[in-house]
N, C-alpha and C positions, 0 to 999 in steps of 0.2 A: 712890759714894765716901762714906767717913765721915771727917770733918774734924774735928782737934782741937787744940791747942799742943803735943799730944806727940806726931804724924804733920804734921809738915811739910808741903805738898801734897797729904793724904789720904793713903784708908789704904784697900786691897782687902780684902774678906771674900767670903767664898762663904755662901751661904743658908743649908747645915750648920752655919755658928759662930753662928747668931740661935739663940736659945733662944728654946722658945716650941712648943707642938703643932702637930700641921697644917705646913701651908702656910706660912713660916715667910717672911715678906714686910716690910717698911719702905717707908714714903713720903720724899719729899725734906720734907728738913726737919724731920722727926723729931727729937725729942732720944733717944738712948740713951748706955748704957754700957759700956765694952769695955775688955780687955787690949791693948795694943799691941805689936807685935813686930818688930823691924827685919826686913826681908830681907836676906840673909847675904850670898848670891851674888847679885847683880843686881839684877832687879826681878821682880812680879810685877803682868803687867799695866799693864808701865808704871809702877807705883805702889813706894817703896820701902819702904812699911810694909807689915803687916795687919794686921786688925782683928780679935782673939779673943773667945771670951767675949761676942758680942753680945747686949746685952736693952735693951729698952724700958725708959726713963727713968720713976719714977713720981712 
C-alpha cells in the first residue's frame, strides 16, 4: 500500500508503475512519489485509489 493525504486509506500500484530498471521492487516505509488516480468504478483491491508514476523519493 502507498499512503498519502491525497489517497485516503492507500493507494494500489502494480510493479509496472515503479519506475526504475530491473526488478522494480519498494520496501515498507519507503519514501516515494507518485500520480494518484481515483478509481471510477469500484475498487481496486480493495483500495479506492492508485498509485501512477511510481519513483523513489531522493
Amino acid at each position: 500500500m502507498i499512503d498519502s493525504d491525497a489517497t485516503p486509506g492507500g493507494a494500489w500500484t502494480h510493479f509496472s508503475d515503479v519506475a526504475g530498471p530491473g526488478f522494480r521492487s519498494l520496501t515498507p516505509g519507503q519514501h516515494v512519489t507518485f500520480e494518484p488516480e481515483r478509481v471510477v468504478s469500484g475498487t481496486q483491491d480493495g483500495y479506492h485509489h492508485r498509485a501512477l508514476d511510481v519513483r523513489k523519493a531522493e
